[in-house]
N, CA, C and O of each residue as an XYZ file, in Angstrom:
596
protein
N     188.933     76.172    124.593
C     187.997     76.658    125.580
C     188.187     78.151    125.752
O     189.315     78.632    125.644
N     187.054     78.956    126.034
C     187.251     80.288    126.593
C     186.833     80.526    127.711
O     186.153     79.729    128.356
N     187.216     81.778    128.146
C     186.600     82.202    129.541
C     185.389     82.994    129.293
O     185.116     83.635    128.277
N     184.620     82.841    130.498
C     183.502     83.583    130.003
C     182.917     84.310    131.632
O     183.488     83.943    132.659
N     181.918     85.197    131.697
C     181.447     85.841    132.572
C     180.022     85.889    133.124
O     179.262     86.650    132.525
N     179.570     85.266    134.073
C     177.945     85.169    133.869
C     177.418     85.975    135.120
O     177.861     85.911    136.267
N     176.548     86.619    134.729
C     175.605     87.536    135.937
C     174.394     87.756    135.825
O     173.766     88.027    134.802
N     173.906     87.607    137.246
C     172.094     87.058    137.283
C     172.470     88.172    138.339
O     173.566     88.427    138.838
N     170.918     88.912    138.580
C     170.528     89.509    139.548
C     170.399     88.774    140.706
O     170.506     89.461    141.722
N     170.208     87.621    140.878
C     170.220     86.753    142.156
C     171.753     86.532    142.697
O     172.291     86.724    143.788
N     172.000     86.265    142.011
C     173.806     85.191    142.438
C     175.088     86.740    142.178
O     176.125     86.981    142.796
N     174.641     87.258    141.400
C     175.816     88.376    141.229
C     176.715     88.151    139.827
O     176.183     88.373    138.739
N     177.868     87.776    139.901
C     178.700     87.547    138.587
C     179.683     86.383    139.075
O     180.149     86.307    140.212
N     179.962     85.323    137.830
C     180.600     84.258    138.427
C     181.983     84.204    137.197
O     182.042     85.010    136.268
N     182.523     83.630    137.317
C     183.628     83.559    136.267
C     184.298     82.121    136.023
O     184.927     81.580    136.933
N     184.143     81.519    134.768
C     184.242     80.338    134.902
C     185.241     80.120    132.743
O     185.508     80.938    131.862
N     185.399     78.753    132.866
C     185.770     78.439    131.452
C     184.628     77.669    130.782
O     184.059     76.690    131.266
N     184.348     78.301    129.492
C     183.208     77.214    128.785
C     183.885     76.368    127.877
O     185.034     76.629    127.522
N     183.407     75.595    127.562
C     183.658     74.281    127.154
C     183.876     72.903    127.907
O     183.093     72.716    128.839
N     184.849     71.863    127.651
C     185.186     70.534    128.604
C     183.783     70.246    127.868
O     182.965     70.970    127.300
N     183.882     68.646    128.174
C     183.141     67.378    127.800
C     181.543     68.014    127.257
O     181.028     68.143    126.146
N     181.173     68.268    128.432
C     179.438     69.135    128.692
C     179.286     69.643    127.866
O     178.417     69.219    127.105
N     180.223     71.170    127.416
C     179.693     71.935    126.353
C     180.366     71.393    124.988
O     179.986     72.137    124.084
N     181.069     70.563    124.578
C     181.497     70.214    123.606
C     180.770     69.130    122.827
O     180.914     68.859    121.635
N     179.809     68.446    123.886
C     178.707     67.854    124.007
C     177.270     68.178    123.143
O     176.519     67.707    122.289
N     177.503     69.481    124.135
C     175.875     69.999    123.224
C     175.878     70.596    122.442
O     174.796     70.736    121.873
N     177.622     71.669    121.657
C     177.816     71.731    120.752
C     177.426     70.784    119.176
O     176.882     71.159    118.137
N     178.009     69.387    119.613
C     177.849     68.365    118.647
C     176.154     68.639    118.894
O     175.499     69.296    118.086
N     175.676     68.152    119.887
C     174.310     67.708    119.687
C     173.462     68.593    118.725
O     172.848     68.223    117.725
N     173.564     69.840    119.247
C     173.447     71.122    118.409
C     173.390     70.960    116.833
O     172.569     70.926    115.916
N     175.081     70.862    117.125
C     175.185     70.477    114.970
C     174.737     69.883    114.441
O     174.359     70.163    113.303
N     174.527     68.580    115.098
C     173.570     67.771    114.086
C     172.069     67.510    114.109
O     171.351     66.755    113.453
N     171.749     68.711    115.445
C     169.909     69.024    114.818
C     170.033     69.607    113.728
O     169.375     69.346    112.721
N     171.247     70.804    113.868
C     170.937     71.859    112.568
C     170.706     70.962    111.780
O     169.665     70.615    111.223
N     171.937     70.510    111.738
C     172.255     69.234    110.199
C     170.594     68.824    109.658
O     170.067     69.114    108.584
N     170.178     68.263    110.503
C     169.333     67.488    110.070
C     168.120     68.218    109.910
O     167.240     67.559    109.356
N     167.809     69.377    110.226
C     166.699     69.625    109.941
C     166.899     70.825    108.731
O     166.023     71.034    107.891
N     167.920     71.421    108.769
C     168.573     71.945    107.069
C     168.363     70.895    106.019
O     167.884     71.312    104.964
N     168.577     69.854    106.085
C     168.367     68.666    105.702
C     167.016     68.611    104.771
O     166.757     68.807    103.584
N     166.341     68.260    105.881
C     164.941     68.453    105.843
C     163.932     69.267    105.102
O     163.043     68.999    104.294
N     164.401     70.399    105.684
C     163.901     71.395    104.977
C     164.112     71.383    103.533
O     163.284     71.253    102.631
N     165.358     71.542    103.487
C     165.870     72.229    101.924
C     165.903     70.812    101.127
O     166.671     70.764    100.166
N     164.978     69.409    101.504
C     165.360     68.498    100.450
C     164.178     68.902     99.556
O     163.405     67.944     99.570
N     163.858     69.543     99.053
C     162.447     69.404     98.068
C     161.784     68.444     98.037
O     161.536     68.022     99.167
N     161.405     67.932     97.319
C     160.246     67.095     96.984
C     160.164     66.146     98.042
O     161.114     65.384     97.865
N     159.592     65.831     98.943
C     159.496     64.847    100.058
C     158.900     63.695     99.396
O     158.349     63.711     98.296
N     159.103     62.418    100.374
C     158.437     61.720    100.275
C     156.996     61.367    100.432
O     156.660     60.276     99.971
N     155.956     62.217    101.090
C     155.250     62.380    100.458
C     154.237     63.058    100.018
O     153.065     62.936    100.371
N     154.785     63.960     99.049
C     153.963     64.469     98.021
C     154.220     64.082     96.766
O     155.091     63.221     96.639
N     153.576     64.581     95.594
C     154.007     63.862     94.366
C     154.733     64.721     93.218
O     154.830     64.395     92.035
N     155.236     65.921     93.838
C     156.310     66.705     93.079
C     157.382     66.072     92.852
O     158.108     65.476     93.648
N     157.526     66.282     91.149
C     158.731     65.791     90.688
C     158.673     65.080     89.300
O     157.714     65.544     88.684
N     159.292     64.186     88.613
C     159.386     63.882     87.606
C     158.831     62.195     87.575
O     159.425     61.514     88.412
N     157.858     61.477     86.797
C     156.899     60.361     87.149
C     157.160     59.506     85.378
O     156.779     60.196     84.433
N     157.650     58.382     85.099
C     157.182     57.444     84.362
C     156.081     56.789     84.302
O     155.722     55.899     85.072
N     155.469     57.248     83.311
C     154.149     56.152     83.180
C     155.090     54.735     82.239
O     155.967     54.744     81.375
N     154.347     53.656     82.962
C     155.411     52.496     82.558
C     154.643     51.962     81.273
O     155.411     51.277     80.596
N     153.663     52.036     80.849
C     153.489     51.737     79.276
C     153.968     52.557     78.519
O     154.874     52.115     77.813
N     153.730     53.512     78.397
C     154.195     54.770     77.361
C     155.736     54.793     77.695
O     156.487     54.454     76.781
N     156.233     55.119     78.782
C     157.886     55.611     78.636
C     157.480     56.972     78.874
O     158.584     57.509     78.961
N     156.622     57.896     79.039
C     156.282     58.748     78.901
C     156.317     59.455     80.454
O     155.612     59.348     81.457
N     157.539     60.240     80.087
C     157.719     61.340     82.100
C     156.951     62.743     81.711
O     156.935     63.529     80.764
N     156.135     62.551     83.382
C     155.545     64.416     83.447
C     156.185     64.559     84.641
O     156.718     63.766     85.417
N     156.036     65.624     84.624
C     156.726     66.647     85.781
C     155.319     67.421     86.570
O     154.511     68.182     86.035
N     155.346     66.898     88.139
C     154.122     67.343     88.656
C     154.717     68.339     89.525
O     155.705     68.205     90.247
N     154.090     69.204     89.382
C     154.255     70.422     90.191
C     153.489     71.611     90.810
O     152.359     71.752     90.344
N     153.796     72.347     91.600
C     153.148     73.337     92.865
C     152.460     74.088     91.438
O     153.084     74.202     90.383
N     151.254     74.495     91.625
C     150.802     75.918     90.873
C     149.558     76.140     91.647
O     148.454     75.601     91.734
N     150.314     77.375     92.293
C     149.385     77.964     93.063
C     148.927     77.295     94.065
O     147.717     77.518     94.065
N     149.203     76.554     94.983
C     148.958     75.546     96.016
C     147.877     74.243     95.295
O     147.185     73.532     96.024
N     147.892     74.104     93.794
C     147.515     72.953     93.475
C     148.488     72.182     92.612
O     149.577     72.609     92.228
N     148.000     71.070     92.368
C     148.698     69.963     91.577
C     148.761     69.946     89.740
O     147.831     69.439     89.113
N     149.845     70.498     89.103
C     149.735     70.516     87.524
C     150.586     69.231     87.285
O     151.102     68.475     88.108
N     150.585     69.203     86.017
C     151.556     68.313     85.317
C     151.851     68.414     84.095
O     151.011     68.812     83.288
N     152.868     68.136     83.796
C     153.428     68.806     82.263
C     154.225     67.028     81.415
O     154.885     66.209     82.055
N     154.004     66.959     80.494
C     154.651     66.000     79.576
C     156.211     66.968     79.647
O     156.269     68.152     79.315
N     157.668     65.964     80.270
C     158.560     66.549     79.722
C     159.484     65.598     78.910
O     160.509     66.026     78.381
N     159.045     64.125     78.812
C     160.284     63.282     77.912
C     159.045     62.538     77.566
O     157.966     62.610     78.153
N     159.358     61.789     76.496
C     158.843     60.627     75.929
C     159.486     59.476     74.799
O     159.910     59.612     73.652
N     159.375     58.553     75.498
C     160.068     57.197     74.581
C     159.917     57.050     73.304
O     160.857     56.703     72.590
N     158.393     57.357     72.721
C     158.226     57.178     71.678
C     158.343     58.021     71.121
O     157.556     58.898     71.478
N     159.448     58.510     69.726
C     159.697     59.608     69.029
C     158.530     60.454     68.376
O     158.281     61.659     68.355
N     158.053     59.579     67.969
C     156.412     59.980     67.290
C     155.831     60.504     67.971
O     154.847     60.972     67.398
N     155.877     60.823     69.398
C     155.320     61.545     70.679
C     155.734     62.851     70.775
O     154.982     63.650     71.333
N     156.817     63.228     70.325
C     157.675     64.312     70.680
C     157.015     65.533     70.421
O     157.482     66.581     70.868
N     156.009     65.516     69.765
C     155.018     66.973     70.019
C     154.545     67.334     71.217
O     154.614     68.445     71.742
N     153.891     66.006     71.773
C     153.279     66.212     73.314
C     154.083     66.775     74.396
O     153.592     67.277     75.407
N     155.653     66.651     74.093
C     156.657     67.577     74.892
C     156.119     68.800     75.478
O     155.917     69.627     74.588
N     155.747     69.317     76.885
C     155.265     70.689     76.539
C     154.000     70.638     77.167
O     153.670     71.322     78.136
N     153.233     69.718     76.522
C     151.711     69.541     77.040
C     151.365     69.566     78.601
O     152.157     69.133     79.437
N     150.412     69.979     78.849
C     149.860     70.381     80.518
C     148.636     69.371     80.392
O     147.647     69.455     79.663
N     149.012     68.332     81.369
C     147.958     66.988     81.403
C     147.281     67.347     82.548
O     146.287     66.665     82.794
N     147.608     68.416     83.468
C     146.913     68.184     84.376
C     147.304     69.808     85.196
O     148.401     70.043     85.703
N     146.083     70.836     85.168
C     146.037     72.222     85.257
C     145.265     72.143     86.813
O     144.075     71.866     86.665
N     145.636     72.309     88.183
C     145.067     72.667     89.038
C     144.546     71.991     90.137
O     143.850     72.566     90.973
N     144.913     70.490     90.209
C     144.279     69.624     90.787
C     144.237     69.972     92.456
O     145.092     70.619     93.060
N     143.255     69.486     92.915
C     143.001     69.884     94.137
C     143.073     69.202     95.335
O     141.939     68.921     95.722
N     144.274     68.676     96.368
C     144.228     68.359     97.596
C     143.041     67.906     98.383
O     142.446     68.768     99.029
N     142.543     66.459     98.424
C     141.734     66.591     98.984
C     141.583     65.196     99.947
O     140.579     64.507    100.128
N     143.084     65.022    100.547
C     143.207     63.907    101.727
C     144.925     64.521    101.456
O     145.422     65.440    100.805
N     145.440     63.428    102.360
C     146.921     63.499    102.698
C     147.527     63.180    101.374
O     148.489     63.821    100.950
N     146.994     62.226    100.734
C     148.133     61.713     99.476
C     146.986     61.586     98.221
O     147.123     60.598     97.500
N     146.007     62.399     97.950
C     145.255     62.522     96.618
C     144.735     63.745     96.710
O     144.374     64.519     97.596
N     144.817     63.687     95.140
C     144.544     64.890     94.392
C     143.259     64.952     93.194
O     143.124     64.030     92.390
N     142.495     65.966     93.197
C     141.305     65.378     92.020
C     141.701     66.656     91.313
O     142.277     67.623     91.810
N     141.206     66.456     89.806
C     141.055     67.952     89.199
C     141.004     66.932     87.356
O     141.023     65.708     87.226
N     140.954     67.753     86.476
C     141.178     67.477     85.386
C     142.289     66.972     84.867
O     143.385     67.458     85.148
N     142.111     65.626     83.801
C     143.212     65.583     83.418
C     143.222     64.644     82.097
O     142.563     63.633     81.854
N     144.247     65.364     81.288
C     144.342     65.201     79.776
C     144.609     63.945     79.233
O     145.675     63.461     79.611
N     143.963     63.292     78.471
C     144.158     62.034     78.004
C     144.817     61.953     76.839
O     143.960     61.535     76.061
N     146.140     62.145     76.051
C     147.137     62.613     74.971
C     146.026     61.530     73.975
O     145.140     62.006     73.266
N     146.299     59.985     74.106
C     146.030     59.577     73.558
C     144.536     59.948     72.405
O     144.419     60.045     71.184
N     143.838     60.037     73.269
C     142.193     60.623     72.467
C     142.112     62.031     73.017
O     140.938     62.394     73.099
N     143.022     62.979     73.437
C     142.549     63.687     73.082
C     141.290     64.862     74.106
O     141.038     66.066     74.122
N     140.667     63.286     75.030
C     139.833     63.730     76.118
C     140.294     63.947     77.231
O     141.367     63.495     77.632
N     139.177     65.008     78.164
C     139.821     65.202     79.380
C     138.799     64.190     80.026
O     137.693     63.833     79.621
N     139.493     63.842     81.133
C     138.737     62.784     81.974
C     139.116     63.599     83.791
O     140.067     64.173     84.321
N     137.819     63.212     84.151
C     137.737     63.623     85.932
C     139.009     62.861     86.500
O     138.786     61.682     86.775
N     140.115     63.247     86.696
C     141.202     62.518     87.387
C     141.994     62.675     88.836
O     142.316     63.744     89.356
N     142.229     61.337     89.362
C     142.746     61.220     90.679
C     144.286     60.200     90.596
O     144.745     59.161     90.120
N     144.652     61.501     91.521
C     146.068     61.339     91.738
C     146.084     60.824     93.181
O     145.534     61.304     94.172
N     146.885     59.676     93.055
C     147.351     58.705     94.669
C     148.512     58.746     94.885
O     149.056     58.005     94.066
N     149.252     59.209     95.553
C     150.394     58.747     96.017
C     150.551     57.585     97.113
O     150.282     57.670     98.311
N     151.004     56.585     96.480
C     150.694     54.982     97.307
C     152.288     54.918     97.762
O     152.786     53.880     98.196
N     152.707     55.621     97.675
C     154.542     55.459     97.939
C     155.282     56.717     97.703
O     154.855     57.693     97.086
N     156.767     56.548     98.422
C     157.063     57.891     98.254
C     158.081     57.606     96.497
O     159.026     58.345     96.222
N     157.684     56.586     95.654
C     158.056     56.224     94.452
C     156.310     55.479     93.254
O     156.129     55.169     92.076
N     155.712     55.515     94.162
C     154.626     55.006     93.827
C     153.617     56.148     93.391
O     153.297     56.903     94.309
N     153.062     56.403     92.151
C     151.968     57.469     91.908
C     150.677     56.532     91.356
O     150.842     55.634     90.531
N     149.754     56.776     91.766
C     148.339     55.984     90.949
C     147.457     57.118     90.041
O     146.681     57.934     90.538
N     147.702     57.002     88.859
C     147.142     58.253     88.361
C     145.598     57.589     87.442
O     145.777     56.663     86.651
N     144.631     57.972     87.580
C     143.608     57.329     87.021
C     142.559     58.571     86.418
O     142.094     59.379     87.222
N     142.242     58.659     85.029
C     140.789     59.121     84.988
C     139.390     58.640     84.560
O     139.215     57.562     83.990
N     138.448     59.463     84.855
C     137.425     58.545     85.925
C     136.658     59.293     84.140
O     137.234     60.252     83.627
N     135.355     58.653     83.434
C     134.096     59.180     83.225
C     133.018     58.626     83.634
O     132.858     57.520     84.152
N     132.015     59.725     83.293
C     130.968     59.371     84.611
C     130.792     58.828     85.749
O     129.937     58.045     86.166
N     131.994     59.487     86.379
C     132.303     59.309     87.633
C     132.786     58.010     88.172
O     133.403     57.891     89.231
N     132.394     56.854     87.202
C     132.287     55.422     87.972
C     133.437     54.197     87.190
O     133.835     53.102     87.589
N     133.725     55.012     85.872
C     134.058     54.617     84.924
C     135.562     54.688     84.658
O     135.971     55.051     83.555
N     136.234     54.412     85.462
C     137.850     54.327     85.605
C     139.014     53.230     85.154
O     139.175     52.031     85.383
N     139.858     54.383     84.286
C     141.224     53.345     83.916
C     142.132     54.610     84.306
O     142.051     55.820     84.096
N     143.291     53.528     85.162
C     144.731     54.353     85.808
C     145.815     53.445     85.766
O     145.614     52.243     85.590
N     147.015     53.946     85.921
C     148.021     53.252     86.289
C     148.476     53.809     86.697
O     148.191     55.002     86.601
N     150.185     53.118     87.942
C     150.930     53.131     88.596
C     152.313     54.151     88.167
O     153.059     53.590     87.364
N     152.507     54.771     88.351
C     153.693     55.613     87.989
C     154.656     55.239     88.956
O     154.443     54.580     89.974
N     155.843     55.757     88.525
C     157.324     54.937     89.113
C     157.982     56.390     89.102
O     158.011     57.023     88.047
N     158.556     56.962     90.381
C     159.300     58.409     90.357
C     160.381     57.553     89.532
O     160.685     56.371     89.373
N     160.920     59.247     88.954
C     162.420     58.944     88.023
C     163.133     59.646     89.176
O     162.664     60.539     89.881
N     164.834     58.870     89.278
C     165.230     59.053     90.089
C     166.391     60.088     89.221
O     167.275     60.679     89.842
């Protein structure tokens, strides 16, 4: 404990010891807001947005979705099938655009053929991604992505 000195224009100057139960009290309480909201802050990728590294579960095939420029990209960075290993590198998805709490629309690359298709990104979980592209608007195949942990 220390001593300490307090003075208000009303009351004058008082002289007392800080600490005991009270302040040792709100010390703790203190520490573990910091704690927790350092925490918070500095965990990156939250639960939910969809930054981070995603298995598509047919292929074996992980992209890495990430901030560019306050939109949604995605990059091919592993793949199961060796014969794939060119697509390493590839940008499936340049710019996508925020447009609810947990989806994203914008373009996005279809490795297989080659085409780009109108695509929407869901985040249905904070492990759950629904990635689908759409032609002519009505015309949709997607699947479920699984975060890599």
């Amino acid at each position: 404990m220390s001593d300490y000195k307090r003075c208000d224009l009303r009351n004058g100057c008082s002289e007392g010891r800080a600490g005991g139960a009270r302040g040792q009290t709100a010390r703790l309480l203190f520490g573990i807001t910091f704690a927790a909201l350092a925490t918070a802050w500095a965990g990156g990728a939250r639960a939910d947005d969809p930054f981070g590294t995603w298995v598509r579960p047919s292929t074996g095939t992980q992209v890495n979705f990430y901030n560019c420029s306050g939109k949604l990209c995605g990059k091919i960075v592993a793949v199961k099938d060796q014969s794939r290993k060119g697509e390493i590198g590839t940008v499936i998805m340049n710019g996508a655009a925020r447009t609810s709490d947990n989806e994203w629309r914008g373009d996005v690359l279809n490795t297989e053929d080659g085409k780009t298709y109108s695509g929407v990104v869901t985040l249905e979980g904070p492990n759950a991604l629904n990635l689908k592209g759409c032609a002519l608007g009505f015309i949709c195949k997607g699947e479920t992505w699984q975060r890599v942990k």
